[in-house]
C-alpha positions as a printed NumPy array, in Angstrom:
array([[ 91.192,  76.671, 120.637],
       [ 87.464,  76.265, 121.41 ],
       [ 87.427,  77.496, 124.932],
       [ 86.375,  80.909, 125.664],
       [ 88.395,  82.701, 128.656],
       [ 85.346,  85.106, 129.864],
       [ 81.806,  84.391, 129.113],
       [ 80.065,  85.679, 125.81 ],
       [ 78.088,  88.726, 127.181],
       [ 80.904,  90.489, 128.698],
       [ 82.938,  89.729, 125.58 ],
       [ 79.754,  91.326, 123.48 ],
       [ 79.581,  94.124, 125.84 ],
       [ 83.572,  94.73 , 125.887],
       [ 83.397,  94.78 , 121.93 ],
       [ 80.186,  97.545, 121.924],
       [ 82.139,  99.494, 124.367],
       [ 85.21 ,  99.882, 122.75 ],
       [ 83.813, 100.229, 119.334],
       [ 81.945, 102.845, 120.834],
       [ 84.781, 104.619, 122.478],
       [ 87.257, 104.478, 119.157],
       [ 84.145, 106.191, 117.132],
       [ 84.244, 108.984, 119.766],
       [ 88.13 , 108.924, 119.809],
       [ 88.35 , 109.237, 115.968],
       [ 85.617, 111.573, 115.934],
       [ 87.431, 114.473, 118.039],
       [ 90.768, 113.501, 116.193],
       [ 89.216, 115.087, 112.666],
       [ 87.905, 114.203, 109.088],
       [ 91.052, 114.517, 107.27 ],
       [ 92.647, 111.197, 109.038],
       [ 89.587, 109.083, 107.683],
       [ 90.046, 109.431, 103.892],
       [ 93.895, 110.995, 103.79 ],
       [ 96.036, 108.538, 105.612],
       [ 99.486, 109.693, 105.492],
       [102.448, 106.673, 107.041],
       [102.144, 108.245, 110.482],
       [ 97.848, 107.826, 110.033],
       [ 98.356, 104.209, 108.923],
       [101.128, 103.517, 111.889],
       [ 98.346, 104.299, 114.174],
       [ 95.612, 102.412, 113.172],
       [ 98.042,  98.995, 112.949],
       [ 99.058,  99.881, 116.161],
       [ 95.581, 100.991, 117.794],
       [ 93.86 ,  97.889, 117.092],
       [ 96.739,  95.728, 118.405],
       [ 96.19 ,  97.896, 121.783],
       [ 92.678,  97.596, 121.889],
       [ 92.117,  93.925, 121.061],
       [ 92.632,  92.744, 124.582],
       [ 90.054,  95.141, 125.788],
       [ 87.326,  93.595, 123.118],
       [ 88.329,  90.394, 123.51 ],
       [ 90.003,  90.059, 127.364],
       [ 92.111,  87.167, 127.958],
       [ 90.397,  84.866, 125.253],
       [ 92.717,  83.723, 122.95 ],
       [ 90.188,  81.022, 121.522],
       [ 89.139,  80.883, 117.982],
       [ 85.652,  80.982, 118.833],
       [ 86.398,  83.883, 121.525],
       [ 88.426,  85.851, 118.367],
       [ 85.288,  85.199, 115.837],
       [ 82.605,  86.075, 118.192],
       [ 84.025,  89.305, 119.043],
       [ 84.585,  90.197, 115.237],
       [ 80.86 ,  89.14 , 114.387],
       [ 79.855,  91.771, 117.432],
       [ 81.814,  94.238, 116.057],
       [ 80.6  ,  93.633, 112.499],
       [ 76.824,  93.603, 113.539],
       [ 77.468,  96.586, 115.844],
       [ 79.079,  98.549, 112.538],
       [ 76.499,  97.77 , 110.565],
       [ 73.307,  98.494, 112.562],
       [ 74.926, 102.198, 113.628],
       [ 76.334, 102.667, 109.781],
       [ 72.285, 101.719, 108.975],
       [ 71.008, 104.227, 111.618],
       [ 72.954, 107.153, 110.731],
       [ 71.739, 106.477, 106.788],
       [ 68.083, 106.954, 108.605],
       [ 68.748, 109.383, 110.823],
       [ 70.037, 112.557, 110.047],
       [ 71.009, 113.561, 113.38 ],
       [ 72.365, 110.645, 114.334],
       [ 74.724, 110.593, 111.082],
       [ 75.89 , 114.671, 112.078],
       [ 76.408, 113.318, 115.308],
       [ 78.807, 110.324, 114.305],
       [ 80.229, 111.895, 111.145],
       [ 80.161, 115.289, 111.616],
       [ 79.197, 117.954, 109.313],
       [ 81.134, 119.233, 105.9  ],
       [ 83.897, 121.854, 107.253],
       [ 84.373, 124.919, 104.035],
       [ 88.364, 125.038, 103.749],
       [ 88.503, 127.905, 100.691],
       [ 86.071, 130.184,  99.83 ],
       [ 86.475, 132.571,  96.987],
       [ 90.014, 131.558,  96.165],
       [ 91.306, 131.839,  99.994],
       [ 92.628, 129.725, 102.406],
       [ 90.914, 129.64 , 105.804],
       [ 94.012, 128.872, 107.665],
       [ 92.473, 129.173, 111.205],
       [ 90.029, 126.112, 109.662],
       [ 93.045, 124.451, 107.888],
       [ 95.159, 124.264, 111.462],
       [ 91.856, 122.489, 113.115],
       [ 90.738, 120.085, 110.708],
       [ 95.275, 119.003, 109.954],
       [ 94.94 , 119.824, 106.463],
       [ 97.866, 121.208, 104.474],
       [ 97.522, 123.931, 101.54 ],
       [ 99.56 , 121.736,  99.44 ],
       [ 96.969, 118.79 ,  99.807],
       [ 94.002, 121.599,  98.76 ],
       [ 96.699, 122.645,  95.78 ],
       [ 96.192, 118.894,  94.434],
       [ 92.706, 118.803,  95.15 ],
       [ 92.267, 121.992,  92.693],
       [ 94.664, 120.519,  90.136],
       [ 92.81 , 117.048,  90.074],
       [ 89.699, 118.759,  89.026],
       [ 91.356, 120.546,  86.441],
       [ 92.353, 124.099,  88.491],
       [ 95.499, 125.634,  87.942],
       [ 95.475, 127.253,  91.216],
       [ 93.562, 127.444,  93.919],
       [ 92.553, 131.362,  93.466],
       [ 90.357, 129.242,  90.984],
       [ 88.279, 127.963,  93.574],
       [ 85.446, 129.243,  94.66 ],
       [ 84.738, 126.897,  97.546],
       [ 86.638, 123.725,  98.763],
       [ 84.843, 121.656, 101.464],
       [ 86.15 , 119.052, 103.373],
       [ 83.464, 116.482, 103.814],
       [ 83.008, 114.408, 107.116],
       [ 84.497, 111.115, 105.519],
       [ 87.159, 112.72 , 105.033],
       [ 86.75 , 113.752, 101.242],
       [ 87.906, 116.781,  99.368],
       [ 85.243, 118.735,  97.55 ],
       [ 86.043, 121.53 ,  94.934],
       [ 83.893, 123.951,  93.484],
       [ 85.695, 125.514,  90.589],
       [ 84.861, 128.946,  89.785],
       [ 82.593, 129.304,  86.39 ],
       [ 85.097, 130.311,  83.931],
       [ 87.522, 128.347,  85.119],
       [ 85.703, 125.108,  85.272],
       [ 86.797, 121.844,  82.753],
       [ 84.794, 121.741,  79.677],
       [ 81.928, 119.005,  80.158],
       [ 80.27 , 116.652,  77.678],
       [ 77.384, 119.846,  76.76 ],
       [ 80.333, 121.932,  76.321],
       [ 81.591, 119.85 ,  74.194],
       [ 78.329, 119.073,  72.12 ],
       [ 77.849, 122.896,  72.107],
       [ 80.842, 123.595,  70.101],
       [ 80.173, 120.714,  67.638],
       [ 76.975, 122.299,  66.787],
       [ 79.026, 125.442,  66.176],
       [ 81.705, 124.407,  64.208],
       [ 78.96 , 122.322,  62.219],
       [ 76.813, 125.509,  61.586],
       [ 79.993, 127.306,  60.747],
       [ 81.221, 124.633,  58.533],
       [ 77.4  , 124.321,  56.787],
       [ 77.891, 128.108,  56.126],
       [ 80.864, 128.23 ,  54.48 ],
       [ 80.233, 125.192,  51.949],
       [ 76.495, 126.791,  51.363],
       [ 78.314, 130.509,  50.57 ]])
């Protein structure tokens, strides 16, 4: 239970490595799998930590072995999570950049293909923020964790709180007029 199988700096190194290497991996695979994942998206992840743990961990099955290779991986997360919030290379370089999906009420489909993104998902993403369709958008960006952004045109944009206020002071000046005349 206590007994580590290989000794502590390989099993850091090992853990660095393949934290490392996944980053890359998930990195080429796209944005969309970050914040969207569908059943297939989530079947992978169960299953790709299950294949990597022997590589981060070796032949350890120790308690001690398990928890020291989750506190490298934690403290290895956290100082590249803090250097890419300082560094704004560093953070284009592990997150990527935001990818424009529709601009001016148009699919890019060549961009759509790349990035695995389905109209239908950018047809929700519209109706969430209050679009009826998406030839109401005037740009949709998909941001590098994964996020949909959309950028309703003007007119066709929900009616905000100074909207709101605007046509209260209306209707009261209207209302103020008519009892006055």
């Amino acid at each position: 239970m206590f007994s580590s199988g290989i000794p502590y700096a390989e099993k850091a190194i090992r853990t660095v490595l393949v934290y490392l290497a996944l980053l890359v991996l998930l990195r080429l695979v796209g944005k969309r799998g970050l914040a969207q994942l569908n059943t297939f998206d989530l079947v992978v992840m169960m299953l790709l930590s299950n294949v990597v743990q022997n590589a981060v961990i070796g032949n350890d099955n120790s308690l001690v072995g398990g928890l020291f290779g989750a506190a490298v991986l934690l403290f290895t997360d956290a100082v590249l999570v803090r250097q890419a919030a300082r560094w704004g290379w560093f953070s284009r370089l592990t997150e990527g950049t935001a990818t424009v999906l529709v601009r001016d009420g148009r699919y890019d489909e060549r961009t759509l293909r790349r990035q695995g993104v389905s109209p239908g998902a950018l047809d929700v993403a519209v109706s969430v923020q209050g679009g009826d369709g998406i030839a109401e958008a005037e740009l949709v960006v998909l941001e590098p964790g994964g996020r949909l952004l959309v950028h309703l045109r003007p007119g066709d944009q929900v009616a905000d709180k100074d909207d709101v206020a605007a046509l209260r002071a209306l209707l009261t000046s209207i209302d103020r007029r008519l009892a006055g005349g």
